[in-house]
Biotite code that builds the C-alpha atoms (Angstrom):
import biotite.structure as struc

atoms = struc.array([
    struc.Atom([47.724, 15.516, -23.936], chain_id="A", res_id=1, res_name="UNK", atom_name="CA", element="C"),
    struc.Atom([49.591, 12.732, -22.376], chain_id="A", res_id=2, res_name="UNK", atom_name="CA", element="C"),
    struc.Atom([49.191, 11.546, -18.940], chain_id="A", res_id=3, res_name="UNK", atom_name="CA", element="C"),
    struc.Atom([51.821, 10.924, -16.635], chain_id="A", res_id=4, res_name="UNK", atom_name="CA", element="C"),
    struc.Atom([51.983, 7.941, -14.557], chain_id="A", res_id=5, res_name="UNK", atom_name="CA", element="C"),
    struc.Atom([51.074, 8.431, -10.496], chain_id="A", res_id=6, res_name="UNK", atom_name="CA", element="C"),
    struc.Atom([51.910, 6.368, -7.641], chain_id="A", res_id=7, res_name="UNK", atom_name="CA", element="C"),
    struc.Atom([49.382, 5.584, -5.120], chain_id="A", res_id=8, res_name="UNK", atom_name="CA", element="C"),
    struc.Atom([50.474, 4.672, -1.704], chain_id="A", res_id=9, res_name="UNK", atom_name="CA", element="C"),
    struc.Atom([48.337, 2.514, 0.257], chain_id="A", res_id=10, res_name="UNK", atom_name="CA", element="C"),
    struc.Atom([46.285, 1.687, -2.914], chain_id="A", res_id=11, res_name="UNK", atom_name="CA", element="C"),
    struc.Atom([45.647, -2.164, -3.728], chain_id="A", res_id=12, res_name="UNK", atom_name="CA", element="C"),
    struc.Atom([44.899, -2.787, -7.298], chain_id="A", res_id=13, res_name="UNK", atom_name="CA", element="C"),
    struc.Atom([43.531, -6.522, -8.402], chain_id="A", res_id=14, res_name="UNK", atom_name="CA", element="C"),
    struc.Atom([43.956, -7.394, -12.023], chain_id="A", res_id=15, res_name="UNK", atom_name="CA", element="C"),
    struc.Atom([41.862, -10.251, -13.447], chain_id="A", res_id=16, res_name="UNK", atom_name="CA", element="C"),
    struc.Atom([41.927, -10.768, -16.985], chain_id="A", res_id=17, res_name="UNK", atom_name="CA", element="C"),
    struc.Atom([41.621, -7.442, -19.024], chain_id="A", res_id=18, res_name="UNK", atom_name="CA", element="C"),
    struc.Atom([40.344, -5.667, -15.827], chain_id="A", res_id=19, res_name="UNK", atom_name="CA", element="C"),
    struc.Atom([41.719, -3.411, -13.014], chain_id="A", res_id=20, res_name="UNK", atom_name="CA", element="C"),
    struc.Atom([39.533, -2.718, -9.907], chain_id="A", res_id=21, res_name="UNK", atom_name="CA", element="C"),
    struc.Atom([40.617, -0.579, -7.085], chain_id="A", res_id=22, res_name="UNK", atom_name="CA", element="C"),
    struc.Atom([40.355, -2.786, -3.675], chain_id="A", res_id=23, res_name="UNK", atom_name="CA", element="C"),
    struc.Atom([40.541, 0.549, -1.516], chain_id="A", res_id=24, res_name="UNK", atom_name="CA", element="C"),
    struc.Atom([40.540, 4.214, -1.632], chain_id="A", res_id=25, res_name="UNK", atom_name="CA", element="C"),
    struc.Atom([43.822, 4.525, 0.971], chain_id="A", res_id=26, res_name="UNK", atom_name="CA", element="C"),
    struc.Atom([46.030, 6.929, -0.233], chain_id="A", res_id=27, res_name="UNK", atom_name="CA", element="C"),
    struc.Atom([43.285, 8.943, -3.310], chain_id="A", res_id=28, res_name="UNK", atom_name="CA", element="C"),
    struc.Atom([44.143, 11.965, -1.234], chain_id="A", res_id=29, res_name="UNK", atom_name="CA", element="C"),
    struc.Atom([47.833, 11.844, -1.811], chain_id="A", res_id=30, res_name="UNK", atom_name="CA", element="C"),
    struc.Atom([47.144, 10.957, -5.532], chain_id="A", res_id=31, res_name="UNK", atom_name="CA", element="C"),
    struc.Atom([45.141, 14.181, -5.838], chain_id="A", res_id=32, res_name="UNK", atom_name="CA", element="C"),
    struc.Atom([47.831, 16.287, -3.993], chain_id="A", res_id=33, res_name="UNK", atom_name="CA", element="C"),
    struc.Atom([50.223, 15.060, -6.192], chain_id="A", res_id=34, res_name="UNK", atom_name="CA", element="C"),
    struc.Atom([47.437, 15.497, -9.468], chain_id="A", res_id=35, res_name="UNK", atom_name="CA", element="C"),
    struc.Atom([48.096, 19.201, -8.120], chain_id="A", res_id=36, res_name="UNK", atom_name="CA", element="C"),
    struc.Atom([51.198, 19.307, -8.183], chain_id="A", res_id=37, res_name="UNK", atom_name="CA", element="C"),
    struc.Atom([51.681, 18.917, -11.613], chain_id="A", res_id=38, res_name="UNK", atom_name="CA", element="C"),
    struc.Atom([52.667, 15.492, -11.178], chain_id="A", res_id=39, res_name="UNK", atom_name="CA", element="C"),
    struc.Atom([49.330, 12.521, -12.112], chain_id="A", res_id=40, res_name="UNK", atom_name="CA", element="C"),
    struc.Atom([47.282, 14.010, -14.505], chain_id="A", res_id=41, res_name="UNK", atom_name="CA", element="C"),
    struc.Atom([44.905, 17.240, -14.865], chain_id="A", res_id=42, res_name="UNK", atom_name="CA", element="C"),
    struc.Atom([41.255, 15.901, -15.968], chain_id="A", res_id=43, res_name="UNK", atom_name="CA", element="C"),
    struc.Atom([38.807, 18.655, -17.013], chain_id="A", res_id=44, res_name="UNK", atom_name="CA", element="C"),
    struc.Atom([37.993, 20.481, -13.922], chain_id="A", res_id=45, res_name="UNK", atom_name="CA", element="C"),
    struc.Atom([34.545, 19.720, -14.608], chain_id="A", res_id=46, res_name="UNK", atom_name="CA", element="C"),
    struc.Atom([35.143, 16.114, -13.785], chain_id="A", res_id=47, res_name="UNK", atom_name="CA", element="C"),
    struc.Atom([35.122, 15.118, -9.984], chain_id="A", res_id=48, res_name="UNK", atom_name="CA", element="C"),
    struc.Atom([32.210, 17.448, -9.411], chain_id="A", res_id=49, res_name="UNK", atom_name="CA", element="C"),
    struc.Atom([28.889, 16.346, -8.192], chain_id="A", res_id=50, res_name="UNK", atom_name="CA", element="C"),
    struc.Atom([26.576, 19.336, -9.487], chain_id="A", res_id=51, res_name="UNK", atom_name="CA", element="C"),
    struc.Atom([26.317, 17.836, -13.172], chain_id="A", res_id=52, res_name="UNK", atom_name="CA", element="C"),
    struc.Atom([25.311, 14.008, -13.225], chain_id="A", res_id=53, res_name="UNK", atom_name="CA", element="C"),
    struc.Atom([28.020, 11.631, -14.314], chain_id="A", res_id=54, res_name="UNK", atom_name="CA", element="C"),
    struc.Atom([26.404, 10.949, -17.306], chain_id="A", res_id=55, res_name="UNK", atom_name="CA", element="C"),
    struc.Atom([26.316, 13.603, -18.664], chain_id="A", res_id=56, res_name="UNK", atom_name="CA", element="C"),
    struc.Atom([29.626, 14.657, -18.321], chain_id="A", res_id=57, res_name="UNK", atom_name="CA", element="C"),
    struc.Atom([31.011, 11.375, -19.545], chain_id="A", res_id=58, res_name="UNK", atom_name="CA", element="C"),
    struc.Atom([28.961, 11.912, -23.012], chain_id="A", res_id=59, res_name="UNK", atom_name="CA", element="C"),
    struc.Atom([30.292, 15.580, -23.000], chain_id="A", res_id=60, res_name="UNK", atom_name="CA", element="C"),
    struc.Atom([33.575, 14.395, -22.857], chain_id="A", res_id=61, res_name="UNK", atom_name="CA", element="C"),
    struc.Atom([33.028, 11.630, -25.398], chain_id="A", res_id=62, res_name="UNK", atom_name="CA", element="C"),
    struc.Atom([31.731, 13.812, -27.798], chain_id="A", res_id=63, res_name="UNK", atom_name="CA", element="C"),
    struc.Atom([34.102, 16.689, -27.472], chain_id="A", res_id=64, res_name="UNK", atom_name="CA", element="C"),
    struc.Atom([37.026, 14.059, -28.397], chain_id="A", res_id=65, res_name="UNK", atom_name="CA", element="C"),
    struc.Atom([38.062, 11.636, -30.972], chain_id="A", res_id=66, res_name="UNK", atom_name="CA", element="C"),
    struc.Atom([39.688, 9.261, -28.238], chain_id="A", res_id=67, res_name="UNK", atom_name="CA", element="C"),
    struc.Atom([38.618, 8.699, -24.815], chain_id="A", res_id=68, res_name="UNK", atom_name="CA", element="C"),
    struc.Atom([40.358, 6.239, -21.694], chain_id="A", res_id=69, res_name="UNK", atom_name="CA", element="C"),
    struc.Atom([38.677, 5.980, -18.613], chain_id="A", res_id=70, res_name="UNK", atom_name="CA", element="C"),
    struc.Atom([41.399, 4.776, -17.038], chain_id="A", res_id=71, res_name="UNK", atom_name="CA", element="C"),
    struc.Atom([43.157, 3.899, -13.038], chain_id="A", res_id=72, res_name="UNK", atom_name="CA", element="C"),
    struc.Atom([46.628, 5.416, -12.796], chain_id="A", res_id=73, res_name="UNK", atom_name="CA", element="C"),
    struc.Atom([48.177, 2.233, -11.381], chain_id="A", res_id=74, res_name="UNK", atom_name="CA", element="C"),
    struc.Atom([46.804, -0.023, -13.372], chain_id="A", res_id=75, res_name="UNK", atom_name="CA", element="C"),
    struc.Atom([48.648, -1.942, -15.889], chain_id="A", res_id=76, res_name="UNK", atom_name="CA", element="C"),
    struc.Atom([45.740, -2.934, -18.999], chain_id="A", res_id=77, res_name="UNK", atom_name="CA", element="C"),
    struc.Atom([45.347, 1.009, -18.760], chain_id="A", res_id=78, res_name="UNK", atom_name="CA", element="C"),
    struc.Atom([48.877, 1.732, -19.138], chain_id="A", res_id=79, res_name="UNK", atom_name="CA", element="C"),
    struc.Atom([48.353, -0.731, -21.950], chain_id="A", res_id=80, res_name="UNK", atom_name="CA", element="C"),
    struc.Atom([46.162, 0.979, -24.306], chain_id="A", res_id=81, res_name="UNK", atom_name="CA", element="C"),
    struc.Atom([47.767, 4.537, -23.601], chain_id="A", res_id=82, res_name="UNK", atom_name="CA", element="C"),
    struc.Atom([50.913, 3.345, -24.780], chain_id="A", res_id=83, res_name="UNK", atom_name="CA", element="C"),
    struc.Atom([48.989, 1.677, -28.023], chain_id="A", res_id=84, res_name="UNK", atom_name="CA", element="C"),
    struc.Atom([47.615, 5.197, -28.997], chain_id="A", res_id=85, res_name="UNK", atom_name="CA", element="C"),
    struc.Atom([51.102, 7.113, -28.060], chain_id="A", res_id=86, res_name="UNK", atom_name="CA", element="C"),
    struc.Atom([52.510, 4.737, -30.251], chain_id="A", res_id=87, res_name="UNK", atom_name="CA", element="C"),
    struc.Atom([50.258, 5.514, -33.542], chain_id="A", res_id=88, res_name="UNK", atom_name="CA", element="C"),
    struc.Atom([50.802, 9.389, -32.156], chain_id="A", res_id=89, res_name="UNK", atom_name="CA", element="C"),
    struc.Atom([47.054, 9.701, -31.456], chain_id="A", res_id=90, res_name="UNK", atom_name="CA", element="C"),
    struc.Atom([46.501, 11.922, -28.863], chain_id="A", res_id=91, res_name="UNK", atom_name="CA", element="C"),
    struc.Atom([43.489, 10.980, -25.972], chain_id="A", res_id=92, res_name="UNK", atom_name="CA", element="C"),
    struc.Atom([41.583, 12.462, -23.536], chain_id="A", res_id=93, res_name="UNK", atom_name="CA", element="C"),
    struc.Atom([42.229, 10.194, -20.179], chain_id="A", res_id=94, res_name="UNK", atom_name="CA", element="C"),
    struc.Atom([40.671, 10.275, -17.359], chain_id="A", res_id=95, res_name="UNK", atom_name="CA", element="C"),
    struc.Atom([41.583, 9.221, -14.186], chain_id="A", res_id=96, res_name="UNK", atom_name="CA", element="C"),
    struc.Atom([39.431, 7.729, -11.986], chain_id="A", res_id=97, res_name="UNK", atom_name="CA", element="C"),
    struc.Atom([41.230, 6.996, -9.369], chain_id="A", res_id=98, res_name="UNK", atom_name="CA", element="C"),
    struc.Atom([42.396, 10.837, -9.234], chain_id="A", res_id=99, res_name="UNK", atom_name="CA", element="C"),
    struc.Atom([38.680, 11.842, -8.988], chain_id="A", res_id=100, res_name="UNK", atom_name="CA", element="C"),
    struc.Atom([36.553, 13.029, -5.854], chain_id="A", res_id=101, res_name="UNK", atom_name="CA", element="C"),
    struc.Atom([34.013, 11.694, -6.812], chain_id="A", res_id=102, res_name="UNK", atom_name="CA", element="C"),
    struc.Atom([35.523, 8.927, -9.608], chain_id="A", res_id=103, res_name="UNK", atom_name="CA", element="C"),
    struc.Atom([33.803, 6.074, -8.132], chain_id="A", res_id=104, res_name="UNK", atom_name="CA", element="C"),
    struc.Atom([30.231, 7.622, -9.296], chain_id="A", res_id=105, res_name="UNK", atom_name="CA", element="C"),
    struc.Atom([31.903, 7.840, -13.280], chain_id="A", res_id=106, res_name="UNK", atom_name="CA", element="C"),
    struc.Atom([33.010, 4.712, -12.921], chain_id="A", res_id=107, res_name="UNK", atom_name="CA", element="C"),
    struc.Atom([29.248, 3.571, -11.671], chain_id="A", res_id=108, res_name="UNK", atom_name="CA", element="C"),
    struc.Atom([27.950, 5.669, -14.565], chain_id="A", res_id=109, res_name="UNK", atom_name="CA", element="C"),
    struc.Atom([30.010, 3.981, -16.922], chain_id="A", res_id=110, res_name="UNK", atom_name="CA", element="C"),
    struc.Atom([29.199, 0.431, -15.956], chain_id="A", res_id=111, res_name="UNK", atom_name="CA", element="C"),
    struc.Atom([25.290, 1.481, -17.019], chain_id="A", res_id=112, res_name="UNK", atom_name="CA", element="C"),
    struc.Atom([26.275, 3.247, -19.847], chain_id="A", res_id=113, res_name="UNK", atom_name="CA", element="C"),
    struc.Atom([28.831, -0.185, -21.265], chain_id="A", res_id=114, res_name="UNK", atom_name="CA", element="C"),
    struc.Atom([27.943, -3.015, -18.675], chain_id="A", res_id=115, res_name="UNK", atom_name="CA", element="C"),
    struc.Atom([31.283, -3.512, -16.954], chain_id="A", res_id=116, res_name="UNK", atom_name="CA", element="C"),
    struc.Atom([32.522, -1.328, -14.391], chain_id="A", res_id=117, res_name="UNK", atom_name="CA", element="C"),
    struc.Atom([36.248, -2.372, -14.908], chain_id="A", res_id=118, res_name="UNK", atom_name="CA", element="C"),
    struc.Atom([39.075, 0.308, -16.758], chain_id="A", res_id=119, res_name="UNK", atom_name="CA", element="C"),
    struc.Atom([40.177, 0.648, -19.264], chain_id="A", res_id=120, res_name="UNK", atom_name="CA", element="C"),
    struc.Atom([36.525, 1.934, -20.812], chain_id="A", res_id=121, res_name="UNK", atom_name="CA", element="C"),
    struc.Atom([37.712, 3.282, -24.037], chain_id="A", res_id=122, res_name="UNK", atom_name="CA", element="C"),
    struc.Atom([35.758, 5.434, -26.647], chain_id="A", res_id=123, res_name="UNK", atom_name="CA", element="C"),
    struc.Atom([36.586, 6.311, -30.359], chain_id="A", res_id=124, res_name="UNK", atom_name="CA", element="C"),
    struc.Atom([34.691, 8.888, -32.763], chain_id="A", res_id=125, res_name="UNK", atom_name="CA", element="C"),
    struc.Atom([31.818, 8.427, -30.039], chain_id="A", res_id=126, res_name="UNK", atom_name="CA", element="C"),
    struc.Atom([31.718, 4.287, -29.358], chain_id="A", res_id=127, res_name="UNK", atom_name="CA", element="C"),
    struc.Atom([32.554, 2.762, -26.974], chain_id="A", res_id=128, res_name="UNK", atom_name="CA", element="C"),
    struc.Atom([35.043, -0.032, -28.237], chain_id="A", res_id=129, res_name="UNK", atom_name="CA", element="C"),
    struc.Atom([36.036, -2.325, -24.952], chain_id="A", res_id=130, res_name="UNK", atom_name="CA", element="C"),
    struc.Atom([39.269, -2.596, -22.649], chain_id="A", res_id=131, res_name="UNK", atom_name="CA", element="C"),
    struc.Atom([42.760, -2.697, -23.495], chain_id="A", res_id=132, res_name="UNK", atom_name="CA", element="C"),
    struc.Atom([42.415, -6.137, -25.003], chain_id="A", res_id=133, res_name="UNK", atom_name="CA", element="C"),
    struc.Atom([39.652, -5.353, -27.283], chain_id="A", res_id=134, res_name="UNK", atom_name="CA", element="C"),
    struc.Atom([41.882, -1.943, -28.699], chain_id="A", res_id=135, res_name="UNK", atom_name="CA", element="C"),
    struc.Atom([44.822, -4.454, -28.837], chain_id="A", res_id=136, res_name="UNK", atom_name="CA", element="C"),
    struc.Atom([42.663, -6.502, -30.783], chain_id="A", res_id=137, res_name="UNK", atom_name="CA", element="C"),
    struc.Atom([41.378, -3.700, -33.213], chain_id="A", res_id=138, res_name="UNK", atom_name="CA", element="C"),
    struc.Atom([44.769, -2.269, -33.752], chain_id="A", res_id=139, res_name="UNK", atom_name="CA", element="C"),
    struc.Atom([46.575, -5.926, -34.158], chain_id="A", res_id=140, res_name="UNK", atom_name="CA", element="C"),
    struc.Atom([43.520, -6.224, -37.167], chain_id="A", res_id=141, res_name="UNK", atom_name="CA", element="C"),
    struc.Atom([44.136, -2.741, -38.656], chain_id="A", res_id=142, res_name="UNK", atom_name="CA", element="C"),
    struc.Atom([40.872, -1.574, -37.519], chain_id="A", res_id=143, res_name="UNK", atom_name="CA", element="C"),
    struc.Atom([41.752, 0.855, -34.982], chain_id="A", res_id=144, res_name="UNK", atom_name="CA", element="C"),
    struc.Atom([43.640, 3.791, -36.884], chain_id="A", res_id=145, res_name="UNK", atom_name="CA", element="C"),
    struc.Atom([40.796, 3.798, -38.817], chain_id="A", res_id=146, res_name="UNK", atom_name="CA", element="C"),
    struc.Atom([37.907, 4.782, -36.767], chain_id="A", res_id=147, res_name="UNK", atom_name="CA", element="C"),
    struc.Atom([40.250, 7.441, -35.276], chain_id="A", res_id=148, res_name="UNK", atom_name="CA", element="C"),
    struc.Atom([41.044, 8.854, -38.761], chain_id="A", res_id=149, res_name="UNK", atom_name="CA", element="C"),
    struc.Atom([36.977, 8.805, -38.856], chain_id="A", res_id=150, res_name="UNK", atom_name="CA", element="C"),
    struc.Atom([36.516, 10.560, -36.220], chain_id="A", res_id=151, res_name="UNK", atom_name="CA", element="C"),
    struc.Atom([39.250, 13.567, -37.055], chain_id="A", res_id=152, res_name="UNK", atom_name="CA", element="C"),
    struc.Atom([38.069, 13.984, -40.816], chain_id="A", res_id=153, res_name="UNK", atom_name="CA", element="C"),
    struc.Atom([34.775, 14.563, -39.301], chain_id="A", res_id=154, res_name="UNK", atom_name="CA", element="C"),
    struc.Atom([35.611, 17.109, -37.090], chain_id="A", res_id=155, res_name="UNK", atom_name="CA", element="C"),
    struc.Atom([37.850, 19.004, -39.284], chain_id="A", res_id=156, res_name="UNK", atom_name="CA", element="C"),
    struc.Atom([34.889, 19.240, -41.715], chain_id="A", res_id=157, res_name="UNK", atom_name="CA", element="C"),
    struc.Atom([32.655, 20.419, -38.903], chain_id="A", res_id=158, res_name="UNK", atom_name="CA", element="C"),
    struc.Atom([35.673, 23.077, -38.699], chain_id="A", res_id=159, res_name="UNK", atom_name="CA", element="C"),
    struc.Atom([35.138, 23.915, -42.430], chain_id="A", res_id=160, res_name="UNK", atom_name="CA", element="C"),
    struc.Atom([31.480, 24.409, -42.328], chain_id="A", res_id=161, res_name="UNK", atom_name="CA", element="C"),
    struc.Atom([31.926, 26.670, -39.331], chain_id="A", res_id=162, res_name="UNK", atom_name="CA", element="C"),
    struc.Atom([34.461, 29.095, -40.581], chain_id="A", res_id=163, res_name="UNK", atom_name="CA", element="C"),
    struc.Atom([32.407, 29.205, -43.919], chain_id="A", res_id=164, res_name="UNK", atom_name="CA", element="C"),
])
């Protein structure tokens, strides 16, 4: 599913580098309105909730699909590496932190679980791979369509074995 892009009012974002950090939370209350709405995105409803640890419900997501952005709606290196898998028409699971009650907590989870606590955090087939620059890198190199092809051959022969 694709995400569309959501404004947040009030909202500073710094970039430095490959990184986007959120300066404040002003205006996270709009965003999720709008999320609502149907404009923003629609994470997992699962996400945002503080009954299962972060974690663990990172790792769920990772493993349940082939790509994965952690990603700030108004920030630019995310925007970035969505547009690099929409343009090899690879679809991604992305989630919003920024959109998220509780998205500060994944985004503390995922600084143990890949030592940075800047977004983009991007997975494929499982692993985490870097930021935007790093997947620019991989796909510049011919490396990245590959380890997404890995990923969907294995789960299409997890399919086969299941049906059998």
């Amino acid at each position: 599913m694709y995400w569309r892009r959501a404004v947040l009012a009030g909202t500073r974002f710094i970039q430095s580098g490959s990184r986007c950090r959120s300066s404040s939370t002003a205006g996270l209350e709009e965003a999720r309105r709008a999320a609502a709405s149907g404009m923003g995105n629609s994470t997992s409803s699962s996400f945002g909730t503080p009954a299962t640890a972060p974690v663990n419900q990172i790792q769920e997501t990772i493993s349940d699909n082939c790509v994965v952005i952690f990603s700030k709606t108004s920030c630019s290196y995310c925007t970035m590496a969505k547009k690099i898998f929409n343009d090899m028409n690879v679809n991604y699971k992305a989630v919003e932190l920024d959109m998220l009650e509780y998205g500060s907590q994944f985004q503390d989870a995922l600084y143990k679980m890949t030592g940075e606590r800047t977004v983009p955090r991007i997975f494929v087939n499982g692993t985490f791979i870097g930021g935007a620059t790093d997947t620019h890198r991989l796909h510049k190199e011919g490396k990245l369509l590959p380890l997404v092809h890995q990923c969907y051959l294995k789960k299409s022969k997890k399919e086969e074995i299941s049906v059998m």
